[in-house]
C-alpha positions as CSV (number, residue, x, y, z in Angstrom):
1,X,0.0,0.0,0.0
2,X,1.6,3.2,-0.8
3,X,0.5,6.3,0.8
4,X,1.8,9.9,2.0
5,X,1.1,11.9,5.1
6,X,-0.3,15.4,4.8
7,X,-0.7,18.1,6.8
8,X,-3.1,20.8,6.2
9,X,-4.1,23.1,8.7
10,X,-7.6,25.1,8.3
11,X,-7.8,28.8,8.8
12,X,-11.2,28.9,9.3
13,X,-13.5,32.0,10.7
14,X,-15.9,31.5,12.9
15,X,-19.4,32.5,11.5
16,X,-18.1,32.2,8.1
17,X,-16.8,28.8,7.6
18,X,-18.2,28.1,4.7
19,X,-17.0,30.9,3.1
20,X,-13.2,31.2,4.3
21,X,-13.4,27.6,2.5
22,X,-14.2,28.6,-0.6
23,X,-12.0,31.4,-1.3
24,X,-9.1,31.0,1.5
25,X,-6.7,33.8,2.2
26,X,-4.2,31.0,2.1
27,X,-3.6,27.3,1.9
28,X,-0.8,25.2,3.8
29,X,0.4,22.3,2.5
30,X,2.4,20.4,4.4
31,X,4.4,17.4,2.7
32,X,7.7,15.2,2.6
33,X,6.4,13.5,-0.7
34,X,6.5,15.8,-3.6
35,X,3.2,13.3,-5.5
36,X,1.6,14.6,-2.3
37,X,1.9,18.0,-2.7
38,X,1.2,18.0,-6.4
39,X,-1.8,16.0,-5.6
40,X,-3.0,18.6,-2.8
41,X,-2.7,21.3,-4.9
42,X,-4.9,19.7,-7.3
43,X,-8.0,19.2,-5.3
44,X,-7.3,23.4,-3.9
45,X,-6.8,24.5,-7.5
46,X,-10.7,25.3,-7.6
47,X,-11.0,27.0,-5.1
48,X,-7.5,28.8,-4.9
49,X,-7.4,30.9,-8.1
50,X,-4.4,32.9,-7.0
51,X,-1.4,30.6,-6.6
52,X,0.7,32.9,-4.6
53,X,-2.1,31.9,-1.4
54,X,-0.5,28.4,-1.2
55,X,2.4,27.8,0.7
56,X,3.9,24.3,-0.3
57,X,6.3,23.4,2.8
58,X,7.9,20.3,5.0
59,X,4.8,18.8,7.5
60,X,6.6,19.8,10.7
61,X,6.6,23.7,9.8
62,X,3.1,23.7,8.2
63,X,1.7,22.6,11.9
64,X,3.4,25.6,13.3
65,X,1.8,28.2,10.7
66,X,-0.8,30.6,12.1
């Protein structure tokens, strides 16, 4: 079974959850595997028009992010 651990942490405002979803100020990607990250990217490309909002980076710092 192959498989890759991601972290991605949720910046998420409360009374508007829905809508900090679908247009993020950013998105955090946290991965060791590069298929991963490309992957992850993928599935945020709807909703992340504006590639300079996602921050591609190792798992340990993207759990520190804020």
């Amino acid at each position: 079974m192959d498989f890759a651990v991601v972290s991605n942490p949720e910046f998420l405002k409360e009374g508007a959850a829905a809508a900090a979803f679908l247009r993020p100020e950013r998105v955090v990607i946290g991965a060791d595997d590069e298929r991963a990250a490309l992957l992850m990217r993928s599935l945020y490309a709807p909703f992340v028009r504006n590639h300079d909002r996602v921050l591609v980076m190792d798992r340990r710092s993207a759990e520190f992010i804020q």
